[in-house]
C-alpha positions as YAML, in Angstrom:
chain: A
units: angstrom
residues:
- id: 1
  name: UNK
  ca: [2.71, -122.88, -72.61]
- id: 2
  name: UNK
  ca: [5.49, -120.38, -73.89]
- id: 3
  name: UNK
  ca: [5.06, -116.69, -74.14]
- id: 4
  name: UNK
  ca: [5.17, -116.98, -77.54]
- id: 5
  name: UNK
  ca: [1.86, -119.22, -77.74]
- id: 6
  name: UNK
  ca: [0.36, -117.10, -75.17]
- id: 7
  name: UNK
  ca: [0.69, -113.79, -77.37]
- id: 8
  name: UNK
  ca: [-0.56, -115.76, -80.48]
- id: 9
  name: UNK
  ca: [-3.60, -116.89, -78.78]
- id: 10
  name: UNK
  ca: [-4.28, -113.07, -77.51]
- id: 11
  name: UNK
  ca: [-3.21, -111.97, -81.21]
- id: 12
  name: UNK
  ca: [-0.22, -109.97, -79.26]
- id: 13
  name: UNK
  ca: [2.95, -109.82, -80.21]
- id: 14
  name: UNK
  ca: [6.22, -111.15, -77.64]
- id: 15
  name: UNK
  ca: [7.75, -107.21, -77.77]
- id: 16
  name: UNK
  ca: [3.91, -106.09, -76.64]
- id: 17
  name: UNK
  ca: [3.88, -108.65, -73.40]
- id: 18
  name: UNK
  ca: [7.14, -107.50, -72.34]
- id: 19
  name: UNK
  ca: [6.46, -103.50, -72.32]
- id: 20
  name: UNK
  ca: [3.34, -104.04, -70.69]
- id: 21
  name: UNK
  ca: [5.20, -106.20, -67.96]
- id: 22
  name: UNK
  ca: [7.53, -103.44, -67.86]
- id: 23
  name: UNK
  ca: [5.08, -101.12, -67.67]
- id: 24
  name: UNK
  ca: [3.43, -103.07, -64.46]
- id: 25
  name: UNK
  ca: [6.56, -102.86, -63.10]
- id: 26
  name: UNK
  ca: [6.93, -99.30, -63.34]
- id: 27
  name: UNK
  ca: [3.87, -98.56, -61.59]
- id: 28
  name: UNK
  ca: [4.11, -101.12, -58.63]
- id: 29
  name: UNK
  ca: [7.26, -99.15, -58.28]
- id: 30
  name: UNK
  ca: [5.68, -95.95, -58.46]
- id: 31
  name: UNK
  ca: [3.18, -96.50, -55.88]
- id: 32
  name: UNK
  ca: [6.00, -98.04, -53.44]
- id: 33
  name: UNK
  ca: [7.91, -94.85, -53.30]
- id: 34
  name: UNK
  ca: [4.21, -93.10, -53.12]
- id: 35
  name: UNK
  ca: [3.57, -95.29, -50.23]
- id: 36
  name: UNK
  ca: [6.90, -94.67, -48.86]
- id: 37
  name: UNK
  ca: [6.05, -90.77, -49.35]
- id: 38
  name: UNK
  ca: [3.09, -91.16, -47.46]
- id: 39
  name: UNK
  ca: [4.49, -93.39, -44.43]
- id: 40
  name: UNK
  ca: [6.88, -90.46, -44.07]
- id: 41
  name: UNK
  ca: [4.48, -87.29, -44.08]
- id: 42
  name: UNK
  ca: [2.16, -89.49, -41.79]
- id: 43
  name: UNK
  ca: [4.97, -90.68, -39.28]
- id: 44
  name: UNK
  ca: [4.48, -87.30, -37.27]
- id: 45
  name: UNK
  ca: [0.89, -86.75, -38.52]
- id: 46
  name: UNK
  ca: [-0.25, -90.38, -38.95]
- id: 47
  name: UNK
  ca: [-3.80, -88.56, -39.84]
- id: 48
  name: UNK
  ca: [-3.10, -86.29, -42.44]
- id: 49
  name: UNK
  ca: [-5.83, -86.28, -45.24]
- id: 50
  name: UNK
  ca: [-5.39, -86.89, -48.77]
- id: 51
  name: UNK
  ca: [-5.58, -83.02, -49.92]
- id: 52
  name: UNK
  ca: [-2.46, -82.28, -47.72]
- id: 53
  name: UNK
  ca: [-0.59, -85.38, -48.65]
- id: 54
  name: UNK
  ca: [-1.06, -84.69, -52.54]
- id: 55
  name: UNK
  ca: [0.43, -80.70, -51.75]
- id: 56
  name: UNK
  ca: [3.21, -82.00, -49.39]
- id: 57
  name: UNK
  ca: [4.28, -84.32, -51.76]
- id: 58
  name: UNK
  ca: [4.40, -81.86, -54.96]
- id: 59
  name: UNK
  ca: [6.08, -79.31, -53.20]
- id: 60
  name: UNK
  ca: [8.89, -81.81, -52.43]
- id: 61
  name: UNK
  ca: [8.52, -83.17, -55.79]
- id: 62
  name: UNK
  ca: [6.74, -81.64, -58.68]
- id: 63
  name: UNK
  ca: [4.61, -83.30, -60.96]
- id: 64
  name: UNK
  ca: [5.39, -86.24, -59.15]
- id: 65
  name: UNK
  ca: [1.38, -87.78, -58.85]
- id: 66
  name: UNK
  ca: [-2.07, -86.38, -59.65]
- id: 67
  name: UNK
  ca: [-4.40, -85.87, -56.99]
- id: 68
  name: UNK
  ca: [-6.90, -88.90, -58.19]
- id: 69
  name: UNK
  ca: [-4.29, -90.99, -58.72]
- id: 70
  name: UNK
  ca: [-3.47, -90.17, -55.11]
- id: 71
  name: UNK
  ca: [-6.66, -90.66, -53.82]
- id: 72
  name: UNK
  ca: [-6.64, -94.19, -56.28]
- id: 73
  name: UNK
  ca: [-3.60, -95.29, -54.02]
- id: 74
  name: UNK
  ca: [-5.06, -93.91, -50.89]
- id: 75
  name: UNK
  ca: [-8.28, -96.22, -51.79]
- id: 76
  name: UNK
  ca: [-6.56, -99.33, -52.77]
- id: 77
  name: UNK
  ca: [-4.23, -99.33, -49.51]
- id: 78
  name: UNK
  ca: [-7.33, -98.21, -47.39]
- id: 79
  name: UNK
  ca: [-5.48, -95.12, -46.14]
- id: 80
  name: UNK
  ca: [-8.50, -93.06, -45.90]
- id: 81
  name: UNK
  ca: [-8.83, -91.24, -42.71]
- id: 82
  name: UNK
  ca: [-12.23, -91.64, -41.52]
- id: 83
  name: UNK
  ca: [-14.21, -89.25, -38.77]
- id: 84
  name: UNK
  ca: [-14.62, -90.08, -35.55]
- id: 85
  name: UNK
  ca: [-18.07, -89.08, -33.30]
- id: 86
  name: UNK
  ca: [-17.85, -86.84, -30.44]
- id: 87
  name: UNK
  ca: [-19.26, -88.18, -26.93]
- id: 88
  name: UNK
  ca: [-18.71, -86.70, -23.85]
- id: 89
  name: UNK
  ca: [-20.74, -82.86, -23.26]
- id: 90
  name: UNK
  ca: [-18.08, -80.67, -22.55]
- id: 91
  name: UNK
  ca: [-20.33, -77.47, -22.00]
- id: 92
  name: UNK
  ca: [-22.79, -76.24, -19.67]
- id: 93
  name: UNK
  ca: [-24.94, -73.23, -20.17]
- id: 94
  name: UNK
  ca: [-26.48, -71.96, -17.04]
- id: 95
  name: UNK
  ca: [-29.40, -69.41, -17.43]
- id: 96
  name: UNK
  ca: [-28.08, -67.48, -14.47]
- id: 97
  name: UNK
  ca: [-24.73, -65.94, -15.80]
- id: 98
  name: UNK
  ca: [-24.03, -63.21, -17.81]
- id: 99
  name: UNK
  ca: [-24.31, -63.61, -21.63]
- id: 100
  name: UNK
  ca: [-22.54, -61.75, -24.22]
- id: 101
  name: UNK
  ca: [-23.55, -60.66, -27.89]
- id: 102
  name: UNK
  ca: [-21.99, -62.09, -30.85]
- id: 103
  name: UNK
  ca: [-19.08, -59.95, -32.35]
- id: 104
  name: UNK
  ca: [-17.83, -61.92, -34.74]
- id: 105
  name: UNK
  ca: [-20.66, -62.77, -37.17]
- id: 106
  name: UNK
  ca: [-19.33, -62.03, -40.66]
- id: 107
  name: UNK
  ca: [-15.88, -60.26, -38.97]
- id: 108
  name: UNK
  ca: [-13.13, -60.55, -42.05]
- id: 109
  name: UNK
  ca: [-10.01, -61.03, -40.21]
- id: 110
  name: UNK
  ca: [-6.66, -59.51, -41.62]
- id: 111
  name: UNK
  ca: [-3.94, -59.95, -38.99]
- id: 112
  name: UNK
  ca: [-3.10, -62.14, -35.99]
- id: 113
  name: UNK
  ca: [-4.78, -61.11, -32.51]
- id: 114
  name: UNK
  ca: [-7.73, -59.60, -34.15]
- id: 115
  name: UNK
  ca: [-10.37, -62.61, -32.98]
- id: 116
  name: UNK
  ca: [-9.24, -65.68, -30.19]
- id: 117
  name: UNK
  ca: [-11.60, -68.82, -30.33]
- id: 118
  name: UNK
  ca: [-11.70, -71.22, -26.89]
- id: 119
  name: UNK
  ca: [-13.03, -74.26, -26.31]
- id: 120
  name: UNK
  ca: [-13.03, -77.42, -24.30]
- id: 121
  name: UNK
  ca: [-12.62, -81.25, -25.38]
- id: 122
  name: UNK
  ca: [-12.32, -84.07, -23.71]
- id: 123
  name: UNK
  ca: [-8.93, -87.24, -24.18]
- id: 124
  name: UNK
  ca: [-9.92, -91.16, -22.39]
- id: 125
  name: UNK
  ca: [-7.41, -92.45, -20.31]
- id: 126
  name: UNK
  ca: [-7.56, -95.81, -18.73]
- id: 127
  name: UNK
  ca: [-8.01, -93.61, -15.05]
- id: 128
  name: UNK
  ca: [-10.80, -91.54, -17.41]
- id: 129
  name: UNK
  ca: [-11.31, -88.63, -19.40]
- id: 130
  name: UNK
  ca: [-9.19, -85.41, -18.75]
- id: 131
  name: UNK
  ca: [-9.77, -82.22, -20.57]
- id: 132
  name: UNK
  ca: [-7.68, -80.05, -22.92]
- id: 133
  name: UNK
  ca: [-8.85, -76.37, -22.59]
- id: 134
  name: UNK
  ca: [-7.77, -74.72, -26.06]
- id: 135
  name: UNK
  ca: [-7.19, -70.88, -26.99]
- id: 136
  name: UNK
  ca: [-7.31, -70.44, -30.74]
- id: 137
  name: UNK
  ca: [-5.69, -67.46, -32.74]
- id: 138
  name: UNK
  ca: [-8.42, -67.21, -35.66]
- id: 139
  name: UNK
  ca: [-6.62, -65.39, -38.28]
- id: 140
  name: UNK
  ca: [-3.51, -68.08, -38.16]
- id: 141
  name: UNK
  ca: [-5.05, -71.41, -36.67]
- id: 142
  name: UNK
  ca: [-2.27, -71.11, -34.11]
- id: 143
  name: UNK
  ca: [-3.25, -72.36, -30.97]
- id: 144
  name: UNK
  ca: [-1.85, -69.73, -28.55]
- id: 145
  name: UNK
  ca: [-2.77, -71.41, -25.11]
- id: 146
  name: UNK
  ca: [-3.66, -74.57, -23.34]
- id: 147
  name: UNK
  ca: [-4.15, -76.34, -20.25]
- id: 148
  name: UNK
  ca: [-4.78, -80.55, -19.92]
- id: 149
  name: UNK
  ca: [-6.89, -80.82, -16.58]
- id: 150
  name: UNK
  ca: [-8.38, -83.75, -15.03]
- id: 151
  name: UNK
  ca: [-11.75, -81.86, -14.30]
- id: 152
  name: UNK
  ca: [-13.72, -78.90, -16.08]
- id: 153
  name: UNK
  ca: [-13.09, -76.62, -13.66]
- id: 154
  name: UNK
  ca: [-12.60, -72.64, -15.19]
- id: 155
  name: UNK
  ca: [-9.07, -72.54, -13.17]
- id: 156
  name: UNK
  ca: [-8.11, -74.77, -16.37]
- id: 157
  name: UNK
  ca: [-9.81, -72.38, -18.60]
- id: 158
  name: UNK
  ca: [-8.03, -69.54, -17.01]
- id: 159
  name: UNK
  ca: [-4.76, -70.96, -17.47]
- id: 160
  name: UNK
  ca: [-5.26, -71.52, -20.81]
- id: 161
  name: UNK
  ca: [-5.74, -68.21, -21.08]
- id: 162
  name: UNK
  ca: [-3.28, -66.97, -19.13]
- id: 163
  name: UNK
  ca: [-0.65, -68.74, -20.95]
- id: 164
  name: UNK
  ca: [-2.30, -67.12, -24.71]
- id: 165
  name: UNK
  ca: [-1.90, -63.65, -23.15]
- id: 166
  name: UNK
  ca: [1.82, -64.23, -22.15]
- id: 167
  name: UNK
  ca: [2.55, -65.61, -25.49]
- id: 168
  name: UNK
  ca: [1.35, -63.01, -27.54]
- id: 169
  name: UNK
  ca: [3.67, -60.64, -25.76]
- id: 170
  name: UNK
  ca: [1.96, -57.76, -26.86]
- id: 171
  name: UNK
  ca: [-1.15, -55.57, -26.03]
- id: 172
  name: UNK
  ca: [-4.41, -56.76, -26.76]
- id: 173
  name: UNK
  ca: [-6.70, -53.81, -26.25]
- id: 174
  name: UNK
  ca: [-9.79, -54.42, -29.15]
- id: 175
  name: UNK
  ca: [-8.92, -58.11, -29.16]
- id: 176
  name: UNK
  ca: [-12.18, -60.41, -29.39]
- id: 177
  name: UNK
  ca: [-12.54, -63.40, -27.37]
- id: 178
  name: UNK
  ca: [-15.22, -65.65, -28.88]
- id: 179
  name: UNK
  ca: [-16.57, -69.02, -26.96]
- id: 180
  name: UNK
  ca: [-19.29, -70.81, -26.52]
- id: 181
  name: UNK
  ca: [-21.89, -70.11, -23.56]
- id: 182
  name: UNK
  ca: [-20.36, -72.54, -20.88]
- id: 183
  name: UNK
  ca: [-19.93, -71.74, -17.44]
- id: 184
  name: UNK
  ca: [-16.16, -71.32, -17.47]
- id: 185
  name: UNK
  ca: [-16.67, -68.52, -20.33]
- id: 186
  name: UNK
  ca: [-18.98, -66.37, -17.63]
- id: 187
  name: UNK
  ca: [-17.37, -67.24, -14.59]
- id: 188
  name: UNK
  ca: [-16.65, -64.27, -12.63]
- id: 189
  name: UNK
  ca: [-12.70, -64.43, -12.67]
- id: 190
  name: UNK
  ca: [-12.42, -65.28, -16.55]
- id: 191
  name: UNK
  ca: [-14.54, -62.47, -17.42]
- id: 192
  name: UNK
  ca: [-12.54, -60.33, -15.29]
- id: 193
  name: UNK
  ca: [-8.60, -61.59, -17.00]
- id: 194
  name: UNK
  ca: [-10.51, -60.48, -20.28]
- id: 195
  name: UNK
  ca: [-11.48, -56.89, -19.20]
- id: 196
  name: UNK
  ca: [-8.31, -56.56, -17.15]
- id: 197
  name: UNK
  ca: [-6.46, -57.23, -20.65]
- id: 198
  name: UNK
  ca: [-8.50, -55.05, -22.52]
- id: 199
  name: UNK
  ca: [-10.09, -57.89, -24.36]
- id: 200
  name: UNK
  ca: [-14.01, -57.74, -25.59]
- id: 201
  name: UNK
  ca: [-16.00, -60.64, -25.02]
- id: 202
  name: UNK
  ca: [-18.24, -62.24, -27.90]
- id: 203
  name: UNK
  ca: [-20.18, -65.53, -27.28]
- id: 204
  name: UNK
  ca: [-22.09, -67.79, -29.75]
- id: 205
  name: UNK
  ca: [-26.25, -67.09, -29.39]
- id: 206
  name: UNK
  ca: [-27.20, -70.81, -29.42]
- id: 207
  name: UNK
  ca: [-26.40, -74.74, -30.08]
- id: 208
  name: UNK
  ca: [-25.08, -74.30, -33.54]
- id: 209
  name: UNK
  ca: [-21.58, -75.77, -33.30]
- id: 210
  name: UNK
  ca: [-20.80, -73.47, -36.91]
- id: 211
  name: UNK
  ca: [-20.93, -69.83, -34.42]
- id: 212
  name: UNK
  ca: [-17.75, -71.30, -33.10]
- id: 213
  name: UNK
  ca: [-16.31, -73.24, -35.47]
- id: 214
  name: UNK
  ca: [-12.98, -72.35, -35.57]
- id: 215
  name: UNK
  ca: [-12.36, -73.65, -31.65]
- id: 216
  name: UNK
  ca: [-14.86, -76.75, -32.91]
- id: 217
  name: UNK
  ca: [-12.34, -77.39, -35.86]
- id: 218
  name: UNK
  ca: [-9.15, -77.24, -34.14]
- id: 219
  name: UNK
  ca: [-10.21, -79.67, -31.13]
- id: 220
  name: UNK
  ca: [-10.84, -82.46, -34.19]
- id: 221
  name: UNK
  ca: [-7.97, -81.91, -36.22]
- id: 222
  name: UNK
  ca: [-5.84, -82.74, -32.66]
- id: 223
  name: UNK
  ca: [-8.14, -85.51, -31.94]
- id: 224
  name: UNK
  ca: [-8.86, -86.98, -35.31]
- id: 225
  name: UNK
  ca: [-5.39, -86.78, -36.42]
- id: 226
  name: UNK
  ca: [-3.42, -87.44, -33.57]
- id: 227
  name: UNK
  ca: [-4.94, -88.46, -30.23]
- id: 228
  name: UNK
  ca: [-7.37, -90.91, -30.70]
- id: 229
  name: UNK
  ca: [-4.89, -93.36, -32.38]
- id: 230
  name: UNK
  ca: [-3.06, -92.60, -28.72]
- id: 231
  name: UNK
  ca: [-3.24, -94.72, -25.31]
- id: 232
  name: UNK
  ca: [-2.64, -92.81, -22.25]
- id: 233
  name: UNK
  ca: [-1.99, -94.84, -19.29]
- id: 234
  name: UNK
  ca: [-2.76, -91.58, -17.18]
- id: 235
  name: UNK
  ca: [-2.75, -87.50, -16.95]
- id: 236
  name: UNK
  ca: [1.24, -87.52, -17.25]
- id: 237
  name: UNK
  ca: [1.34, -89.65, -20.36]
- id: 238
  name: UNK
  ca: [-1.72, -87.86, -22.05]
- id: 239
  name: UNK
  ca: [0.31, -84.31, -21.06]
- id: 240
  name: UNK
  ca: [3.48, -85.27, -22.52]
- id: 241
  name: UNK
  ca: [1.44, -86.36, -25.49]
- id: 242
  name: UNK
  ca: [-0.92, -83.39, -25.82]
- id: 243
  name: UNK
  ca: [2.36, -80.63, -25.98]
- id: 244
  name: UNK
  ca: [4.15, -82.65, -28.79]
- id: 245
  name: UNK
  ca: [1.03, -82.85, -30.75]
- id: 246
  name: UNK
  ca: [0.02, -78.96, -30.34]
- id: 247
  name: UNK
  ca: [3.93, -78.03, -31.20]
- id: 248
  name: UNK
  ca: [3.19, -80.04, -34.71]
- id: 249
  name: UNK
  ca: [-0.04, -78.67, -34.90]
- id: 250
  name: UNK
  ca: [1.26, -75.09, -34.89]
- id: 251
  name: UNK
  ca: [4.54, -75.70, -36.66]
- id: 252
  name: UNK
  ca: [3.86, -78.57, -39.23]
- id: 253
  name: UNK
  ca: [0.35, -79.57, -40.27]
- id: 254
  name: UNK
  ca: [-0.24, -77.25, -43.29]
- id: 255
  name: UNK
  ca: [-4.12, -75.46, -43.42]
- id: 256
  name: UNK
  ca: [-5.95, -75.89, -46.33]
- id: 257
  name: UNK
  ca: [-7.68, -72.24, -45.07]
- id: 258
  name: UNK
  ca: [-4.53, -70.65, -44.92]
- id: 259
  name: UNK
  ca: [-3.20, -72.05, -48.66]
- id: 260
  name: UNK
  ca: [-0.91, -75.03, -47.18]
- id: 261
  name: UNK
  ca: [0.85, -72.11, -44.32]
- id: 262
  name: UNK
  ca: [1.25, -73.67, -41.02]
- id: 263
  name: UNK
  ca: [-0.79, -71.53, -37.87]
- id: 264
  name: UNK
  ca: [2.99, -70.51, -37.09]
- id: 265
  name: UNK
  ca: [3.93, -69.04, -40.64]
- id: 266
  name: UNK
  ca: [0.40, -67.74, -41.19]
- id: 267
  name: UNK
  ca: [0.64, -65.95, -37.82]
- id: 268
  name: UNK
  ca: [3.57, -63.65, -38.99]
- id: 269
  name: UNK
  ca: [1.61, -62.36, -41.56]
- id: 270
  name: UNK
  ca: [-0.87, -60.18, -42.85]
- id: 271
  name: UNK
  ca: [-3.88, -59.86, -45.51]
- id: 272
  name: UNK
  ca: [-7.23, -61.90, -45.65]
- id: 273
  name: UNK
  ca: [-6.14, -65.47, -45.81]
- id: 274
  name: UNK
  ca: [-6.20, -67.19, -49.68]
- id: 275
  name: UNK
  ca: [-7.99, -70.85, -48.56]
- id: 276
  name: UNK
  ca: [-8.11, -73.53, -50.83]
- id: 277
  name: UNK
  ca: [-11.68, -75.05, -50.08]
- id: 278
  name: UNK
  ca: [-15.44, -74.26, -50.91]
- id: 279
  name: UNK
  ca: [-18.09, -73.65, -48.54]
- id: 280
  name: UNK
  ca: [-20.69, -76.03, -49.69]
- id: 281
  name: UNK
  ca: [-23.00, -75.25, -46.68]
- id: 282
  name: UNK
  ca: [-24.74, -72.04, -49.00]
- id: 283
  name: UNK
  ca: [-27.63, -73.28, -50.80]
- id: 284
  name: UNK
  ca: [-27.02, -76.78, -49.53]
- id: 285
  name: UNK
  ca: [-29.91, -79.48, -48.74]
- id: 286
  name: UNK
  ca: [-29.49, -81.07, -45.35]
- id: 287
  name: UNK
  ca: [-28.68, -84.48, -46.80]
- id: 288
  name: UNK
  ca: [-26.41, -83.00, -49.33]
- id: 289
  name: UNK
  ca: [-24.34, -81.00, -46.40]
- id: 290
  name: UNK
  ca: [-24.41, -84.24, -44.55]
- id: 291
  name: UNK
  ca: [-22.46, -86.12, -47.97]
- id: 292
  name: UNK
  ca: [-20.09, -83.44, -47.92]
- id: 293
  name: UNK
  ca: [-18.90, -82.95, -44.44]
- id: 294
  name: UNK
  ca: [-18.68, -87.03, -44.85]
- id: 295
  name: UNK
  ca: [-15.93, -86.71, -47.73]
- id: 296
  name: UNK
  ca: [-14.53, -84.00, -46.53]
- id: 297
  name: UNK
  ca: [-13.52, -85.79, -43.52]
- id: 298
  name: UNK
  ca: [-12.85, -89.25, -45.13]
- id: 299
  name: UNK
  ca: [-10.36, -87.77, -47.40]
- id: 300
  name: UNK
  ca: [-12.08, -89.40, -50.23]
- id: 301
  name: UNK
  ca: [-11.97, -86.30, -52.84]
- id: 302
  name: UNK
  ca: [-10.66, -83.37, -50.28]
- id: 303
  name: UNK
  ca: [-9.50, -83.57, -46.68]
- id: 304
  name: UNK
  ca: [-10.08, -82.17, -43.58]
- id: 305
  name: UNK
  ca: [-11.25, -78.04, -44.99]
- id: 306
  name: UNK
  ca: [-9.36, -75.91, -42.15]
...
């Protein structure tokens, strides 16, 4: 059948068929270079969500896409990024050691070096897990120290922190150190590297992974954007992985808390931090908090909040 029969029969005319076929064209187009956009922002940070990709891709070219029809494309290639369950206990509380008060409840931060966050998480290997101890500048997101161990030991945690004090380069006195309750946080020696610094020592007062969210946050942005798309054959591998990845982390991936800055720019400056996300904990149902946290991390309608 010619085209001309075929537009009679739809009561179209021939001019009609061959704009709309143009027009098809023009958006299979469209979403290649979209696509090809995408491949590109996601070749160092194959995780990035669909918030940051929609920013990125603006910045570099204007008016370019909406943010649905993003998320449209992101849908129809099945380019979601999807969360991923934590599984391995990576602190132990004992009743014995000293405990510290919490400092930071409600603390507005306005500079770098105000408030550090630490934490522990865990990275398989096909030998087993190893452990990445993180410190966590607050204020910027910049992650200011680290040490990949094979064991949980607090000489790892120490180092970690050793290395955050020597790259601050400056003095700390009134600086808040905020953890969790683990064992490595009240060890003797760790305890004693804080006071010796001039540091003041805040702790969360129970299980509620939101008193130390900040530390909680960072470890899955490494993990669910980077690592666990990773295989490490052993420490070595997952070492020489883990320092690329934190060097992106601080220089790169933009913050949707700190208005699209990286941790590194956001670290040079000064000034309550303008974020770009809602807390929709407030006033929230449990099931309702539960929907959100799920599409915040599936990068259905806004990506990963920090």
């Amino acid at each position: 059948m010619s085209v001309d029969a075929i537009c009679a029969l739809f009561g179209k005319t021939r001019q009609a068929y061959y704009q709309r076929l143009s027009y098809k064209y023009e958006e299979y187009a469209e979403e290649g270079i979209i696509l090809d956009l995408i491949a590109e922002l996601r070749k160092d940070m194959g995780r990035m969500g669909g918030r940051k990709l929609w920013y990125e891709i603006n910045e570099a070219h204007p008016g370019m896409i909406s943010r649905d029809k993003l998320f449209d494309i992101l849908d129809k290639y099945h380019l979601k990024v999807h969360r991923r369950k934590r599984t391995v206990r990576t602190t132990w509380s004992e009743s014995w050691l000293h405990r510290f008060p919490n400092l930071v409840k409600d603390l507005i931060l306005t500079a770098a070096n105000q408030v550090w966050v630490s934490d522990i998480t865990y990275i398989e290997t096909e030998t087993g897990f190893v452990y990445l101890h993180l410190v966590t500048d607050a204020y910027s997101k910049k992650i200011m120290g680290w040490c990949l161990s094979p064991s949980l030991h607090a000489d790892a945690t120490i180092s970690a922190l050793q290395m955050a004090i020597r790259n601050a380069g400056c003095d700390l006195k009134g600086l808040i150190h905020h953890s969790d309750r683990g064992c490595q946080y009240c060890c003797e020696k760790y305890v004693k590297l804080l006071q010796d610094n001039g540091i003041e020592i805040s702790m969360t007062q129970d299980g509620n992974p939101r008193d130390n969210a900040i530390a909680e946050r960072v470890n899955g942005i490494l993990k669910t954007e980077w690592l666990y798309d990773d295989h490490f054959i052993g420490f070595a591998d997952a070492h020489r992985r883990v320092a690329e990845v934190i060097n992106l982390y601080n220089n790169k991936r933009p913050h949707l808390s700190l208005n699209y800055k990286t941790p590194a720019e956001a670290h040079l400056e000064t000034g309550e931090q303008k974020r770009v996300w809602k807390n929709y904990y407030k006033g929230n149902k449990p099931e309702e908090v539960e929907n959100v946290i799920n599409e915040l991390t599936s990068g259905c309608r806004i990506s990963a909040a920090y």
